[in-house]
PDB file of N, H, CA, C and O in Angstrom:
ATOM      1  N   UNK A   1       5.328   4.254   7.890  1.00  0.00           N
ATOM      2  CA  UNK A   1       4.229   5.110   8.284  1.00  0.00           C
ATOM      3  C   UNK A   1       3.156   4.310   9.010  1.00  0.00           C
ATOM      4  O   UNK A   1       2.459   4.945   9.801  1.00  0.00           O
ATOM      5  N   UNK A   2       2.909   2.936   8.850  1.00  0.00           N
ATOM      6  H   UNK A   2       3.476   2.419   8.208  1.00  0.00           H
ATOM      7  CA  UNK A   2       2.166   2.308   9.139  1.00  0.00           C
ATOM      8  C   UNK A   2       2.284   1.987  11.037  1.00  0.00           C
ATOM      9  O   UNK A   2       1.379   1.847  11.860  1.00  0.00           O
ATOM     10  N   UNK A   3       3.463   1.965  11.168  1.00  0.00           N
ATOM     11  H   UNK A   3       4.198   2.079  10.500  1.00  0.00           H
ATOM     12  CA  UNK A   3       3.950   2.147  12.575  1.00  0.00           C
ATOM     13  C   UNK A   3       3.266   3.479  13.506  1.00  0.00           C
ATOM     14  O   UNK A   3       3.244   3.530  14.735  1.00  0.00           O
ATOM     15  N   UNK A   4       2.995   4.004  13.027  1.00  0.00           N
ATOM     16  H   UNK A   4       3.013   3.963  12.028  1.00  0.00           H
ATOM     17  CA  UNK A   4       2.518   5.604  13.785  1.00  0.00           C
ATOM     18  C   UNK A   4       1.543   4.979  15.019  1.00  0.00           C
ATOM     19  O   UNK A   4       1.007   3.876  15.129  1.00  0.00           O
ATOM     20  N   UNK A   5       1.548   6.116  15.861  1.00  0.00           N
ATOM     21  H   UNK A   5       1.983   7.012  15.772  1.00  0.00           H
ATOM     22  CA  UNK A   5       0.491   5.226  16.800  1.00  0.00           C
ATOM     23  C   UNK A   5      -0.617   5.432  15.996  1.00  0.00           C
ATOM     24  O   UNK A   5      -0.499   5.652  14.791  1.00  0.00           O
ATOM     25  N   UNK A   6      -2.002   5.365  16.733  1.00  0.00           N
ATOM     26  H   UNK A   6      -2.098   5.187  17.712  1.00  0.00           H
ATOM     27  CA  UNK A   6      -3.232   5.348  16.737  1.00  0.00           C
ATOM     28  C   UNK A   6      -3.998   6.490  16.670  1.00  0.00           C
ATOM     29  O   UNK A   6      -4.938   6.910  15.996  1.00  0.00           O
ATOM     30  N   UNK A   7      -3.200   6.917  17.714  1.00  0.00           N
ATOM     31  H   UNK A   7      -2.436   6.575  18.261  1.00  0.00           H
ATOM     32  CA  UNK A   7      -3.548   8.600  17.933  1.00  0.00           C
ATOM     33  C   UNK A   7      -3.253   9.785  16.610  1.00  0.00           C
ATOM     34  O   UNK A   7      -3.797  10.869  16.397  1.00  0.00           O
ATOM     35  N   UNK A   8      -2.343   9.179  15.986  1.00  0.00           N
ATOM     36  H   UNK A   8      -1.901   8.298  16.159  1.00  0.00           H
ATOM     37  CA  UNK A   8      -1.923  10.330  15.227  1.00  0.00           C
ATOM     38  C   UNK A   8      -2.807   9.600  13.907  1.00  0.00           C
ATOM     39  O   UNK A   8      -2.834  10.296  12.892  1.00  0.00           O
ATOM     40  N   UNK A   9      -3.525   8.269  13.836  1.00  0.00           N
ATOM     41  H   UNK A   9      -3.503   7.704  14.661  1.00  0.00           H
ATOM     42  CA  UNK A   9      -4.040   8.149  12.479  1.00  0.00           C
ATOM     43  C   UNK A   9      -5.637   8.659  12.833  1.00  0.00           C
ATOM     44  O   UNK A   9      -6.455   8.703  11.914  1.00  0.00           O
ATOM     45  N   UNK A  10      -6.052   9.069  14.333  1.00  0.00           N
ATOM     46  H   UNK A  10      -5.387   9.033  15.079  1.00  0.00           H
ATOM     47  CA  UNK A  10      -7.109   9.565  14.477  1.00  0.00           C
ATOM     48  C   UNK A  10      -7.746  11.066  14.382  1.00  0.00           C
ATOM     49  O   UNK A  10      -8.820  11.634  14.185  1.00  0.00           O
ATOM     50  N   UNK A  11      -6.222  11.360  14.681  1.00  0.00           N
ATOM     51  H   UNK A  11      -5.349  10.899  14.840  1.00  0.00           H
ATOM     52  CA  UNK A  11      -6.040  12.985  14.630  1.00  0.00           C
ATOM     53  C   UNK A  11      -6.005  13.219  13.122  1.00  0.00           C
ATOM     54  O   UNK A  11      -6.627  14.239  12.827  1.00  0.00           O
ATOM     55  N   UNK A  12      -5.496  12.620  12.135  1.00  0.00           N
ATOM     56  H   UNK A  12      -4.991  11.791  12.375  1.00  0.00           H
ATOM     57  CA  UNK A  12      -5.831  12.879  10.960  1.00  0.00           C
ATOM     58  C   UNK A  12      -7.232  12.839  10.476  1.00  0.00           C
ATOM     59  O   UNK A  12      -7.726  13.631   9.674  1.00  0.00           O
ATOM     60  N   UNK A  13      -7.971  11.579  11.193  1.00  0.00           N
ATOM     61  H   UNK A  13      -7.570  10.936  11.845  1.00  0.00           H
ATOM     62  CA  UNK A  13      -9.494  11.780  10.621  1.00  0.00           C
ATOM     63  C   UNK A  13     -10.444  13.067  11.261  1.00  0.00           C
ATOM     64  O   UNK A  13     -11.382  13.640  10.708  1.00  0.00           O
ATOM     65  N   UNK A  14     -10.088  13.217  12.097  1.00  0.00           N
ATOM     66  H   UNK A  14      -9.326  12.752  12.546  1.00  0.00           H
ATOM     67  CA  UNK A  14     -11.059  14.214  12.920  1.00  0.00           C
ATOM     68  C   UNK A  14     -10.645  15.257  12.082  1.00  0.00           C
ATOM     69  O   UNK A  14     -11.587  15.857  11.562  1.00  0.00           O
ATOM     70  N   UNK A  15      -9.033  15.835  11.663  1.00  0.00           N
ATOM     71  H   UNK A  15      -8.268  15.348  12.085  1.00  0.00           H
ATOM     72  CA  UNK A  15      -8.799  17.030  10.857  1.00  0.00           C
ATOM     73  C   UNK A  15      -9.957  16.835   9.051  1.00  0.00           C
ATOM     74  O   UNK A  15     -10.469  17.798   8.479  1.00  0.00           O
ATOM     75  N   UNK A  16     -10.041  15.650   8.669  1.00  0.00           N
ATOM     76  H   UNK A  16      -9.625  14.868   9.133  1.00  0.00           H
ATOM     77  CA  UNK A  16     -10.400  15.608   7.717  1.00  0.00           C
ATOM     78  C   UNK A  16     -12.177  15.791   7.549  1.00  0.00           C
ATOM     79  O   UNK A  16     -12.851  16.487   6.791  1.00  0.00           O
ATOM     80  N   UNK A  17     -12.560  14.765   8.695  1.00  0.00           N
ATOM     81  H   UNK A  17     -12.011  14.199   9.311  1.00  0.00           H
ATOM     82  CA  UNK A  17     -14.165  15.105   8.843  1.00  0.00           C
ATOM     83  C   UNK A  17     -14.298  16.304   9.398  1.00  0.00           C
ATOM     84  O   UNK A  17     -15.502  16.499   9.232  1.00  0.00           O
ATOM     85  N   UNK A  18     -13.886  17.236   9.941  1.00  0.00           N
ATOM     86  H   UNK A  18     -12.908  17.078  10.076  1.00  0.00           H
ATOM     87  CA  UNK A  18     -14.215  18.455  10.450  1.00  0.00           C
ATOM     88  C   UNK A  18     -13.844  19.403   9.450  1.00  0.00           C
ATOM     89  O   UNK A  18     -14.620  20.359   9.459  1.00  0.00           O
ATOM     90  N   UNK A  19     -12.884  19.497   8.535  1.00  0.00           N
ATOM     91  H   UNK A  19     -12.254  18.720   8.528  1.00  0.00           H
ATOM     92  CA  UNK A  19     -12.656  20.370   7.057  1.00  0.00           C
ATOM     93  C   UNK A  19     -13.729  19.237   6.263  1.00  0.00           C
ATOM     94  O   UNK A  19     -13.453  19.317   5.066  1.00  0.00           O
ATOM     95  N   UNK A  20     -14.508  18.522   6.407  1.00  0.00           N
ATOM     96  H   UNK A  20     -14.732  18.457   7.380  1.00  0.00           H
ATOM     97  CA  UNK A  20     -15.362  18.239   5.520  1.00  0.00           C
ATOM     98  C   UNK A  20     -16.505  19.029   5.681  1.00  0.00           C
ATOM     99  O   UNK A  20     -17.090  19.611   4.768  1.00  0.00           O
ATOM    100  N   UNK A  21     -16.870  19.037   7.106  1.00  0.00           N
ATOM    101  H   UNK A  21     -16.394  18.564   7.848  1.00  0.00           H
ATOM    102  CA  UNK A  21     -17.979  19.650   7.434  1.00  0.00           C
ATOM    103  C   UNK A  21     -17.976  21.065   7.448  1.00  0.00           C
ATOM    104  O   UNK A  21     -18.934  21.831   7.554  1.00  0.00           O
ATOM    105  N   UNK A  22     -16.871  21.289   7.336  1.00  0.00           N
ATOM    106  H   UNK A  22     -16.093  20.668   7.250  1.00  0.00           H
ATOM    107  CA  UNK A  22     -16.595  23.074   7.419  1.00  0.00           C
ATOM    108  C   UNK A  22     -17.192  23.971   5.905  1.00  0.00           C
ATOM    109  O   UNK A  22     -17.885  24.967   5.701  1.00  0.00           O
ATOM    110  N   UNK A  23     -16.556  23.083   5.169  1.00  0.00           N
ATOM    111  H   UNK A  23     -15.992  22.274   5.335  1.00  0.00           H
ATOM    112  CA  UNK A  23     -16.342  23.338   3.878  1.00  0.00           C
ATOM    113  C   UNK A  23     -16.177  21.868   3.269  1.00  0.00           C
ATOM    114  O   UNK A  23     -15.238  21.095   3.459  1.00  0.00           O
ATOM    115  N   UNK A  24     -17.937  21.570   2.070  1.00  0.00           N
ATOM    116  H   UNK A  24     -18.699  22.198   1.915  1.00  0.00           H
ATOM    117  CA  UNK A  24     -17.891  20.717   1.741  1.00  0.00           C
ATOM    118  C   UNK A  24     -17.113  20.170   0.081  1.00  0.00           C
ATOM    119  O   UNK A  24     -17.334  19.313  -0.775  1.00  0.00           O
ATOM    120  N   UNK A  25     -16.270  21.111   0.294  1.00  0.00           N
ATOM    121  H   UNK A  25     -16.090  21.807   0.989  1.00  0.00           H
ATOM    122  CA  UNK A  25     -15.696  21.393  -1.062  1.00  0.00           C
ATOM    123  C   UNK A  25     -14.143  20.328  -0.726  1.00  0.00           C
ATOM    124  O   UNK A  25     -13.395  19.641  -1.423  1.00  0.00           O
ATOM    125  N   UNK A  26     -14.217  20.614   0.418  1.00  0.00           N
ATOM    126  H   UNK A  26     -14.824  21.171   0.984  1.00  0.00           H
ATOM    127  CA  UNK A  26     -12.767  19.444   0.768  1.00  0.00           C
ATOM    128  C   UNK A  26     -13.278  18.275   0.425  1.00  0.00           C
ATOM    129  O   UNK A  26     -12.427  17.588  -0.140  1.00  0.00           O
ATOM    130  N   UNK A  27     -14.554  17.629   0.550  1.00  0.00           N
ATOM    131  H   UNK A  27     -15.245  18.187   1.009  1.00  0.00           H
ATOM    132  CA  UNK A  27     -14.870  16.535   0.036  1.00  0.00           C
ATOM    133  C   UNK A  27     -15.047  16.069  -1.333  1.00  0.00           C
ATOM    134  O   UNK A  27     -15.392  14.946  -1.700  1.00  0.00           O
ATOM    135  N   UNK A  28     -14.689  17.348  -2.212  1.00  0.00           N
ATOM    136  H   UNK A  28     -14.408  18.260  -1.914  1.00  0.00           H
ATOM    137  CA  UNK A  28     -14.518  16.914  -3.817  1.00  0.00           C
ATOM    138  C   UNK A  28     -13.456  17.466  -3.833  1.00  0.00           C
ATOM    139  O   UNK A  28     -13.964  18.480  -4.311  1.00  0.00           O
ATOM    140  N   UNK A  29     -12.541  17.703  -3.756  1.00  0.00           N
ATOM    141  H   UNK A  29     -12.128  16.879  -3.367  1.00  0.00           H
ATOM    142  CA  UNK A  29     -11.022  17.731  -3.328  1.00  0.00           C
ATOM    143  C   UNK A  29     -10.680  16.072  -3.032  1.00  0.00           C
ATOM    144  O   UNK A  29     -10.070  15.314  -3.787  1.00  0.00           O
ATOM    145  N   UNK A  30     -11.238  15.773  -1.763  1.00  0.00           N
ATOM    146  H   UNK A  30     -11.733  16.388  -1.149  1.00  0.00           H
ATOM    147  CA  UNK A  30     -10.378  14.288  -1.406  1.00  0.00           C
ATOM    148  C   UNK A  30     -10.747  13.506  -2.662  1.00  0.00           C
ATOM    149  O   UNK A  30      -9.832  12.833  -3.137  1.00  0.00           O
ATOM    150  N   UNK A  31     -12.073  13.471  -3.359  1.00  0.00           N
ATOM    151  H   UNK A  31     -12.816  14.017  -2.973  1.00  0.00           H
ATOM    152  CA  UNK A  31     -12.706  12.112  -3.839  1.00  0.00           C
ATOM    153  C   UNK A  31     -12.191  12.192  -5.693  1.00  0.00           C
ATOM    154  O   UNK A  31     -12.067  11.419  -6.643  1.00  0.00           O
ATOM    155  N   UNK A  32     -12.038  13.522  -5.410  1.00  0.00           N
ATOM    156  H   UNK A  32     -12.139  14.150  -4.638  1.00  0.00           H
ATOM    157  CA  UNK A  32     -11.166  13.994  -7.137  1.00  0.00           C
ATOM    158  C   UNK A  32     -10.348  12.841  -7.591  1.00  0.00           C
ATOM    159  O   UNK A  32     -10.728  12.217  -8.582  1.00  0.00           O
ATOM    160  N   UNK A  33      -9.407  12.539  -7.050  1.00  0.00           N
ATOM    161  H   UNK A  33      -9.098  13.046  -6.245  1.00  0.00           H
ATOM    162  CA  UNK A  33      -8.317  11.281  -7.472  1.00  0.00           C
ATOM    163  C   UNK A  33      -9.182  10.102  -7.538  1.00  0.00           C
ATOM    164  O   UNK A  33      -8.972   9.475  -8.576  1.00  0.00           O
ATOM    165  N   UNK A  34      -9.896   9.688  -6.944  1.00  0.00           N
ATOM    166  H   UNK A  34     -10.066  10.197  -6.101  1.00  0.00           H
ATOM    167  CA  UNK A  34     -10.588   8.225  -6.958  1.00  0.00           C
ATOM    168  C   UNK A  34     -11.465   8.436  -8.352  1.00  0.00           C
ATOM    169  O   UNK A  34     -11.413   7.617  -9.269  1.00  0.00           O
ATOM    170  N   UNK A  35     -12.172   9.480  -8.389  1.00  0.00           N
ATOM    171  H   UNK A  35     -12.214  10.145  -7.643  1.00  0.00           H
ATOM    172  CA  UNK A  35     -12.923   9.667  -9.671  1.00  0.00           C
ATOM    173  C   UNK A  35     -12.044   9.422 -11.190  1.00  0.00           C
ATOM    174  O   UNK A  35     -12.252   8.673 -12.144  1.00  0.00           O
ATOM    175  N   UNK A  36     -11.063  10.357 -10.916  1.00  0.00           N
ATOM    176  H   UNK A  36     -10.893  10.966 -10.140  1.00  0.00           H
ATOM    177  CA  UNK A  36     -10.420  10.353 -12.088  1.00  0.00           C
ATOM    178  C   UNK A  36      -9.965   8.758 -12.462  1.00  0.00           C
ATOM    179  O   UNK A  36     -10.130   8.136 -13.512  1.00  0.00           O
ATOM    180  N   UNK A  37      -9.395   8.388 -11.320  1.00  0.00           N
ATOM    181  H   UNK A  37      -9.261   8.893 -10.468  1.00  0.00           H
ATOM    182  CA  UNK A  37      -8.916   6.846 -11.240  1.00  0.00           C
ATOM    183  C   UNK A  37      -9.610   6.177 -12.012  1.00  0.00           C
ATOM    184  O   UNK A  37      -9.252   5.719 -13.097  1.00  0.00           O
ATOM    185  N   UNK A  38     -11.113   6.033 -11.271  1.00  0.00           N
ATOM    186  H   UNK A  38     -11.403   6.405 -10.390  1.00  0.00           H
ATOM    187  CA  UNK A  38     -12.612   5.270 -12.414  1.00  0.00           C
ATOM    188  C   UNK A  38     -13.109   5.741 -13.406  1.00  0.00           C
ATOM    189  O   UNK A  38     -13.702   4.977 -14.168  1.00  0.00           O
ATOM    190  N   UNK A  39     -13.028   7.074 -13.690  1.00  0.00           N
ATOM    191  H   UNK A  39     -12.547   7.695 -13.071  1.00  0.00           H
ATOM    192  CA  UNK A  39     -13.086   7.582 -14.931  1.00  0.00           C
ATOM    193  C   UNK A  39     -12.261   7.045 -16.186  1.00  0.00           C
ATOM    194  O   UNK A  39     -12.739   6.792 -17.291  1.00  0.00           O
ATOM    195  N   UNK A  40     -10.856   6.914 -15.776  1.00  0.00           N
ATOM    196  H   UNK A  40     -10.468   7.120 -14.877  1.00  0.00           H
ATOM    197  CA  UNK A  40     -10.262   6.566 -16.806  1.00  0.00           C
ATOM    198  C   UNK A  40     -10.086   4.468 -16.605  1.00  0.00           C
ATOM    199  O   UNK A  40      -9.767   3.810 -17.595  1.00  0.00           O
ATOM    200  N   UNK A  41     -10.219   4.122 -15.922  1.00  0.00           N
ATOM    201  H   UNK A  41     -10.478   4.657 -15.118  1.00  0.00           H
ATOM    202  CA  UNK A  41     -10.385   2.849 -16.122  1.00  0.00           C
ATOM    203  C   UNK A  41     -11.648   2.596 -16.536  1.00  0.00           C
ATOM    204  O   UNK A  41     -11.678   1.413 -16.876  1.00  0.00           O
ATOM    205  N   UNK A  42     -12.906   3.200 -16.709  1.00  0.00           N
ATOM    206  H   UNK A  42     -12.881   4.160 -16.434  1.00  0.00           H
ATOM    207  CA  UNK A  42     -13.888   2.804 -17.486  1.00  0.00           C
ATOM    208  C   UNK A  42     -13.655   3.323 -18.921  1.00  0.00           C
ATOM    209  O   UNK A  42     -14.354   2.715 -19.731  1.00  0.00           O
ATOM    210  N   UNK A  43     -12.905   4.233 -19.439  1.00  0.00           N
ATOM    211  H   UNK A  43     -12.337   4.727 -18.780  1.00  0.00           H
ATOM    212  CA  UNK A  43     -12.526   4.739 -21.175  1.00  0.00           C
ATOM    213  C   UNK A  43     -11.849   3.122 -21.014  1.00  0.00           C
ATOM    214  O   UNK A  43     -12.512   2.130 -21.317  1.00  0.00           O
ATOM    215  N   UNK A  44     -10.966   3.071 -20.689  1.00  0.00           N
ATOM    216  H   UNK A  44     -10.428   3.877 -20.443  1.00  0.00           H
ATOM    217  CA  UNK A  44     -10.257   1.552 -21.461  1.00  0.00           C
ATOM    218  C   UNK A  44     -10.830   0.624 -21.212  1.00  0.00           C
ATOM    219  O   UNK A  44     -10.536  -0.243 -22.036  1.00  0.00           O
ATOM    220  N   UNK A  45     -11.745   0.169 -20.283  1.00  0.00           N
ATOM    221  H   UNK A  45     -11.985   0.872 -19.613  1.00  0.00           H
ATOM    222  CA  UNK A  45     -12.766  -0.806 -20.288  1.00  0.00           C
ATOM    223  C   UNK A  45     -13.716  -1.086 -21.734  1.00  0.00           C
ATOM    224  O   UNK A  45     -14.084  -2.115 -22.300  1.00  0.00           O
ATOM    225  N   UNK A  46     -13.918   0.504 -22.030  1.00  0.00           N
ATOM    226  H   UNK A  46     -13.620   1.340 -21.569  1.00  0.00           H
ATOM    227  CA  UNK A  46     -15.198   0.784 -23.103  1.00  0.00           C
ATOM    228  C   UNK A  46     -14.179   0.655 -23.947  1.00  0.00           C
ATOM    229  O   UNK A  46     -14.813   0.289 -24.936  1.00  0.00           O
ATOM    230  N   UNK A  47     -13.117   0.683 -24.274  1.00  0.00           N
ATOM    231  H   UNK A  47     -12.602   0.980 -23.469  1.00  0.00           H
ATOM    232  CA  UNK A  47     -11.927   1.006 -25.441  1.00  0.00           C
ATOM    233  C   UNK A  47     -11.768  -0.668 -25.749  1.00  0.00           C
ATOM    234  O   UNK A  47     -11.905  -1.147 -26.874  1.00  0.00           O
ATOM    235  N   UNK A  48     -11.428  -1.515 -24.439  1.00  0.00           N
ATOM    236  H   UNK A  48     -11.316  -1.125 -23.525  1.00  0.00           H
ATOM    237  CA  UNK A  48     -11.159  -2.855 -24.813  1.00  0.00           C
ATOM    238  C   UNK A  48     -12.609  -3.845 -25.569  1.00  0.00           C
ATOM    239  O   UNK A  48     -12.517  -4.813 -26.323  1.00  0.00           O
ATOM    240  N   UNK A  49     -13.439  -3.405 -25.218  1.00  0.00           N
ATOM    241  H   UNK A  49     -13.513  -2.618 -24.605  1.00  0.00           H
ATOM    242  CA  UNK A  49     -14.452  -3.772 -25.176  1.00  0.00           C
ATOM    243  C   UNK A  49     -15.166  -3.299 -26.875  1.00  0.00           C
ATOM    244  O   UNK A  49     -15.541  -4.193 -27.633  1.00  0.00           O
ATOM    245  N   UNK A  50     -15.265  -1.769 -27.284  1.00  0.00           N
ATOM    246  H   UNK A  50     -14.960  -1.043 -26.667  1.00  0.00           H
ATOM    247  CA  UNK A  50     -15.068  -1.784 -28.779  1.00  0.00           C
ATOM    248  C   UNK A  50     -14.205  -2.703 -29.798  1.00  0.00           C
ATOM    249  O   UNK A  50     -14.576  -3.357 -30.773  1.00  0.00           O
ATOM    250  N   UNK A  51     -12.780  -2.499 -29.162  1.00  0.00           N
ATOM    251  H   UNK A  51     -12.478  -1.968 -28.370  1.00  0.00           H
ATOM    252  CA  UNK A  51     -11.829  -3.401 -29.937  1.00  0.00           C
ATOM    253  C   UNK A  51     -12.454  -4.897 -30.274  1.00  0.00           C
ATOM    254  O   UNK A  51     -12.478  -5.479 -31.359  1.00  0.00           O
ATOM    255  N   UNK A  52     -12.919  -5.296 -29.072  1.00  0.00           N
ATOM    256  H   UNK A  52     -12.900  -4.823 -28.191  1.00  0.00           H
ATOM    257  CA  UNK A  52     -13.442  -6.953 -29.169  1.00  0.00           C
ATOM    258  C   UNK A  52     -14.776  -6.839 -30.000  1.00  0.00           C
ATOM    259  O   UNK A  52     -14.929  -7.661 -30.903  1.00  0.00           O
ATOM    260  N   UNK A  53     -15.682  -5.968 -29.797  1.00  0.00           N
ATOM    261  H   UNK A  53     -15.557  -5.300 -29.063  1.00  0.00           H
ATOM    262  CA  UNK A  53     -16.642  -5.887 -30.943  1.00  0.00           C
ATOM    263  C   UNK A  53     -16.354  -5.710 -32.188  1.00  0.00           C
ATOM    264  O   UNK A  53     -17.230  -6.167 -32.921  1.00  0.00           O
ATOM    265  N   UNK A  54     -15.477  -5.230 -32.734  1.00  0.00           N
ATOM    266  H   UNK A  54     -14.765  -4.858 -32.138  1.00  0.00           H
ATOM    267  CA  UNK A  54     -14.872  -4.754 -33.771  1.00  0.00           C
ATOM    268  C   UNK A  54     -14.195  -5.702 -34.720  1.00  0.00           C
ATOM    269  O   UNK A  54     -14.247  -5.557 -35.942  1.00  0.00           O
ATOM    270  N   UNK A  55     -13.601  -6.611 -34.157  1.00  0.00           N
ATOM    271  H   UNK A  55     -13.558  -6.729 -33.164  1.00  0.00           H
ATOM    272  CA  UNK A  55     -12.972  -8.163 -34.028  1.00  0.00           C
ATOM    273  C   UNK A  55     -13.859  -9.012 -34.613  1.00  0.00           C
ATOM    274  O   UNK A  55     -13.785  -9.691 -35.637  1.00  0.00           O
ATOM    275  N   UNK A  56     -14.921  -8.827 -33.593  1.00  0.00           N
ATOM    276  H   UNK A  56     -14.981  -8.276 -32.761  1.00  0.00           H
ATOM    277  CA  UNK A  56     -16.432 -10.051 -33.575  1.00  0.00           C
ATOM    278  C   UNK A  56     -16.700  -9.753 -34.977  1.00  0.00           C
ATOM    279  O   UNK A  56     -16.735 -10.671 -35.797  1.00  0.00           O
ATOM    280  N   UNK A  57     -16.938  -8.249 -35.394  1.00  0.00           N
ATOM    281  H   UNK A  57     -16.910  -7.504 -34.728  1.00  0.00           H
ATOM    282  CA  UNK A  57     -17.728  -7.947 -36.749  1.00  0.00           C
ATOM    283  C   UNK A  57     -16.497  -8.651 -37.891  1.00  0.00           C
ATOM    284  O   UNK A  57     -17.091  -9.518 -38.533  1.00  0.00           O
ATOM    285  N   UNK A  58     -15.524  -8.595 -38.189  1.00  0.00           N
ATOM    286  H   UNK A  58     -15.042  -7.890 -37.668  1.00  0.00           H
ATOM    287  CA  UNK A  58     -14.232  -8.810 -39.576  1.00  0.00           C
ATOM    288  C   UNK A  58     -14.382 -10.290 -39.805  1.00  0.00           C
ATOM    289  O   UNK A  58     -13.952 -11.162 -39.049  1.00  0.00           O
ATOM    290  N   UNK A  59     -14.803 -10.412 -40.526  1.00  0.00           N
ATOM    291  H   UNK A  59     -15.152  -9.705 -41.140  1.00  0.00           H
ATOM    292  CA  UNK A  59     -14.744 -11.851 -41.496  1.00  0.00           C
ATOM    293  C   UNK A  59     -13.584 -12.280 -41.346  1.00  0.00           C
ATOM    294  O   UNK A  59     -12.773 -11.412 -41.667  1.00  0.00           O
ATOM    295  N   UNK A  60     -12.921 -13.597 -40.868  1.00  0.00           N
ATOM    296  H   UNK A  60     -13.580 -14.303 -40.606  1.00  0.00           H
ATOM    297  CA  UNK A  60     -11.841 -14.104 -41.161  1.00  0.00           C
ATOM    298  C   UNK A  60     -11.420 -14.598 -42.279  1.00  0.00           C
ATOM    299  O   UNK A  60     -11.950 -15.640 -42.665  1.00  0.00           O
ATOM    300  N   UNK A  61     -10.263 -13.922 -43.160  1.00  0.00           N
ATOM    301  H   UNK A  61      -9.833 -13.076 -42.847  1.00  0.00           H
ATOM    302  CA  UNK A  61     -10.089 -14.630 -44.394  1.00  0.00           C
ATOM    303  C   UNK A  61      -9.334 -15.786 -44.074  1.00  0.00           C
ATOM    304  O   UNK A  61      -8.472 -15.888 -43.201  1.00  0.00           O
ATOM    305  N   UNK A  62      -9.808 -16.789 -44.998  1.00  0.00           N
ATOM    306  H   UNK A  62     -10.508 -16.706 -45.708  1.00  0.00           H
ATOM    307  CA  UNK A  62      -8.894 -18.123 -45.218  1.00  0.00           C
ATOM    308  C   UNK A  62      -8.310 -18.448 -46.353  1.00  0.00           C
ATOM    309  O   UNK A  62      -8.903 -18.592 -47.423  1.00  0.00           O
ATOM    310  N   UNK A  63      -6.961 -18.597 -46.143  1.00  0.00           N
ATOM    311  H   UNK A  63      -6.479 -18.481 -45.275  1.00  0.00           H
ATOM    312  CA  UNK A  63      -6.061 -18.880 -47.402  1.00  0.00           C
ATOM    313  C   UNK A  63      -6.188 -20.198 -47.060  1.00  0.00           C
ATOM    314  O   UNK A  63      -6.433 -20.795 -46.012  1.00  0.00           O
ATOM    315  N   UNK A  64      -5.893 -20.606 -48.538  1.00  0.00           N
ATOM    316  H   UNK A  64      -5.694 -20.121 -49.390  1.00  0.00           H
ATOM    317  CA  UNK A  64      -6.137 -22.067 -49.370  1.00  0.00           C
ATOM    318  C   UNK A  64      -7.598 -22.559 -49.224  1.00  0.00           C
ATOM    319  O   UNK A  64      -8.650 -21.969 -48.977  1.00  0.00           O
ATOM    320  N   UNK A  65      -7.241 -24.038 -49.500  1.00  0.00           N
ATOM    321  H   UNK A  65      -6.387 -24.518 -49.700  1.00  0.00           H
ATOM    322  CA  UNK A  65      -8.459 -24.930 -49.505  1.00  0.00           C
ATOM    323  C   UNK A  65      -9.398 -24.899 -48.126  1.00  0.00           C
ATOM    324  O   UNK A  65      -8.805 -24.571 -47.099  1.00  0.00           O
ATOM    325  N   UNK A  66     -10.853 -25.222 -48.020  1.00  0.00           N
ATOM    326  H   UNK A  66     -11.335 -25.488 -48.855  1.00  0.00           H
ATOM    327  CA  UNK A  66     -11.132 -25.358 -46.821  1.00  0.00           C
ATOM    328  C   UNK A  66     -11.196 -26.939 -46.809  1.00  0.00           C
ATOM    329  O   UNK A  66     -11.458 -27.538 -45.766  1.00  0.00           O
TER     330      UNK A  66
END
């Protein structure tokens, strides 16, 4: 796909900025996937990030002598 000319990757933007401007609802349409994308990589960010606090707080027990 990367082969295409020029023309046809321009003709796609003009279709896209002009249904943006038409109707700005295509623009939370396109940006929907990127959101969700960062949406859920910040839950497991905040998820990894509890875990390691959670960690920090537990006393390590030590068996035997110190």
């Amino acid at each position: 796909m990367a082969t295409r000319s020029l023309s046809l990757w321009l003709l796609i933007a003009v279709v896209v900025v002009t249904a943006i401007m038409v109707h700005p609802s295509f623009a939370a349409l396109l940006t929907a996937p990127v959101q969700l994308g960062l949406l859920i990589a910040l839950r497991w960010q905040a998820r990894r990030e509890g875990r390691a606090a959670e960690k920090a707080l537990r006393v390590p027990l030590r068996r035997g002598f110190v």
